[in-house]
C-alpha positions as CSV (number, residue, x, y, z in Angstrom):
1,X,98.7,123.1,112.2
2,X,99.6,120.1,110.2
3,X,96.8,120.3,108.1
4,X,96.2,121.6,104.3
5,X,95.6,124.8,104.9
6,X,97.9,125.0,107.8
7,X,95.3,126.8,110.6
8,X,95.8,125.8,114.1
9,X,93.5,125.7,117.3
10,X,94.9,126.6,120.3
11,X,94.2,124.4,123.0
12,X,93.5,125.2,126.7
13,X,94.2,123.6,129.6
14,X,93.1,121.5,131.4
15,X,92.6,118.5,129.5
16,X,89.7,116.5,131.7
17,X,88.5,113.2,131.6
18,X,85.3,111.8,133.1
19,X,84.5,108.6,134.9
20,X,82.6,108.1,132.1
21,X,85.4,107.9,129.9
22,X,85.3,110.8,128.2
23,X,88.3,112.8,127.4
24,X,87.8,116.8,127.0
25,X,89.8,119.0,125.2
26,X,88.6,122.5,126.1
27,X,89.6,125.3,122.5
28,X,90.1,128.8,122.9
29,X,86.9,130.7,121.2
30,X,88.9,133.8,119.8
31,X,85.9,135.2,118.6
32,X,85.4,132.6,116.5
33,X,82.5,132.3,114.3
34,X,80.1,129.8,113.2
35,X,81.1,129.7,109.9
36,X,84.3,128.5,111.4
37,X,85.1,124.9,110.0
38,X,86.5,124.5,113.2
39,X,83.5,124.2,115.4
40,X,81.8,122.0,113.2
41,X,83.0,118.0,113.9
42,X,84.2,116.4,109.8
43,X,82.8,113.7,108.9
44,X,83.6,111.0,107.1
45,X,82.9,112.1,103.8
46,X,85.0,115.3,103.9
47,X,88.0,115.6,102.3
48,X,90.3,116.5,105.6
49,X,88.4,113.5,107.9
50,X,91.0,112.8,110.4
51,X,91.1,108.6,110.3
52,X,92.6,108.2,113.9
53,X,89.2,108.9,115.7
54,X,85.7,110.6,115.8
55,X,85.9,114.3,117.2
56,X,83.2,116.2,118.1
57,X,82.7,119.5,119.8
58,X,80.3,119.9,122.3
59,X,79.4,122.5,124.6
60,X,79.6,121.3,128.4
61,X,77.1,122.2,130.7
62,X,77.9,124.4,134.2
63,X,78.3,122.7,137.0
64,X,78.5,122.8,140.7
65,X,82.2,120.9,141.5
66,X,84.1,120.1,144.4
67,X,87.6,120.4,143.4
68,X,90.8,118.3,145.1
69,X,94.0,118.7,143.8
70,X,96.8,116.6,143.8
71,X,100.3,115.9,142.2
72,X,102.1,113.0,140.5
73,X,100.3,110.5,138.3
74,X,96.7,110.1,137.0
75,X,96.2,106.6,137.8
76,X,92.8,104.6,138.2
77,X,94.1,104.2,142.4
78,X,95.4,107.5,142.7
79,X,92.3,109.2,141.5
80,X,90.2,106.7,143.2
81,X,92.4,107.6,146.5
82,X,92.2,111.3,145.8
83,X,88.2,110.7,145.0
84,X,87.9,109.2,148.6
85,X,89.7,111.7,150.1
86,X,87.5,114.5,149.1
87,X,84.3,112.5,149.5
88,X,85.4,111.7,153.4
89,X,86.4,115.5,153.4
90,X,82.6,116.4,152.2
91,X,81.5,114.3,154.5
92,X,82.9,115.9,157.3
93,X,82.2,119.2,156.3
94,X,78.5,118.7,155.5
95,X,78.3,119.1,151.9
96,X,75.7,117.1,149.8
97,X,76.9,115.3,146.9
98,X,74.6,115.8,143.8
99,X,73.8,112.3,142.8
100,X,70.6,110.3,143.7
101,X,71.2,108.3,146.8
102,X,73.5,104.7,146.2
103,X,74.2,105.8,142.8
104,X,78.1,105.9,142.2
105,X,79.5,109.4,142.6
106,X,80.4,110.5,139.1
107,X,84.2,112.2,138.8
108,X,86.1,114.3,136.7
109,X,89.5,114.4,136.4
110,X,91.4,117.5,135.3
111,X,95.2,117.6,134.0
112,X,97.1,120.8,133.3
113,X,100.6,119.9,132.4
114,X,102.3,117.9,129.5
115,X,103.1,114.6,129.8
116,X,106.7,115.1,130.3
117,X,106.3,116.9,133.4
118,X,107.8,115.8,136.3
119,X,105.4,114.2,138.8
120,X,106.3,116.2,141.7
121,X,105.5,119.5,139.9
122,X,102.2,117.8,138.0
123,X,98.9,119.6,138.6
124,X,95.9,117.9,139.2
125,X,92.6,117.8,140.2
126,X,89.6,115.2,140.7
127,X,86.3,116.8,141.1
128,X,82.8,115.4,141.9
129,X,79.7,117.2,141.7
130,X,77.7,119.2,144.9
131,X,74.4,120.4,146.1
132,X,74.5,124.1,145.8
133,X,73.7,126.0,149.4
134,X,70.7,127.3,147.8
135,X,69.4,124.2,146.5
136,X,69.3,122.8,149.5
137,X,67.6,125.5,151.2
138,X,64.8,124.8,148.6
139,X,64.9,121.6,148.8
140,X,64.0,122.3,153.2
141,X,61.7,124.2,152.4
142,X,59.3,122.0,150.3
143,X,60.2,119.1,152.2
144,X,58.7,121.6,155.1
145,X,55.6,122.5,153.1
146,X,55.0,118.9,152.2
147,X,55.5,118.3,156.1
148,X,52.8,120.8,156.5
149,X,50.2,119.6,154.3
150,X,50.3,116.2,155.2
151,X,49.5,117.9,158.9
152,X,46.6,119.4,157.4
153,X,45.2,116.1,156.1
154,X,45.8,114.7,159.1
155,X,48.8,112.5,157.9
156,X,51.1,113.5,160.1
157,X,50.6,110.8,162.6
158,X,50.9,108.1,160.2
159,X,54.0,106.1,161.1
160,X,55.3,103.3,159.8
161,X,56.5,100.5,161.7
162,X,60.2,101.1,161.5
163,X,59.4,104.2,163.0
164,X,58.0,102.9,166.5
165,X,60.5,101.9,169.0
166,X,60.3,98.4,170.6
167,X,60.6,99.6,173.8
């Protein structure tokens, strides 16, 4: 590194970014430990603050992704073309998406080469988040026992009027 004491971090790929605008950077944890300097984000009073921008190292969550990929440029229409693609593709195949209903599907965007690829040969891949098998079988079954209960309490007949025909 190009920094006093001349340590490095080795970087990973891919780098990601998020629809939310975040850019990720995922660092190889060779047994690293927490008296690391490292893992620790500098702030501004510290001697070695890095001026060109806030860092901070955060530990990202599991989740359950979708993954397309795709070559050539990240642009905002090619991943919003790739996006659509795999959302149709979802469609078709019966997978729930994992946001609440007419919220915009969140995306992340991964990247594994460096910049001066060429786009033919570029790896990519725009991922949006799903409804585990299992979580939906859950999900079924309360819905079912709720179904079940309100049958008990004599509910079950209660229909609104969008669900009576006007036949």
């Amino acid at each position: 590194g190009a920094n006093d004491e001349g340590k490095s971090m080795e970087m990973t790929t891919p780098v990601s970014t998020t629809s939310a605008g975040e850019m990720r950077f995922y660092l190889k944890n060779d047994g690293a430990t927490t008296d690391n300097p490292y893992l620790n984000p500098l702030t501004e009073e510290d001697d070695s603050f890095n001026e060109k921008g806030a860092v901070k190292i955060v530990e990202v969550p599991p989740a359950r992704l979708a993954v397309a990929r795709f070559t050539g440029f990240v642009t905002e229409g090619e991943v919003a073309r790739q996006k659509d693609a795999l959302l149709s593709s979802l469609a078709a195949d019966g997978v729930e998406i994992d946001v609440p209903h007419g919220a915009v599907v969140p995306h992340v965007v991964f990247q594994y080469n460096p910049p001066y690829t060429i786009p033919i040969v570029r790896r990519n891949e725009v991922a949006v988040p799903v409804v585990a098998p299992d979580d939906k079988a859950a999900l079924e079954k309360e819905w079912g026992e709720a179904e079940d209960e309100a049958s008990k309490h004599g509910l079950a007949d209660d229909l609104a009027p969008s669900d009576v025909s006007d036949e």
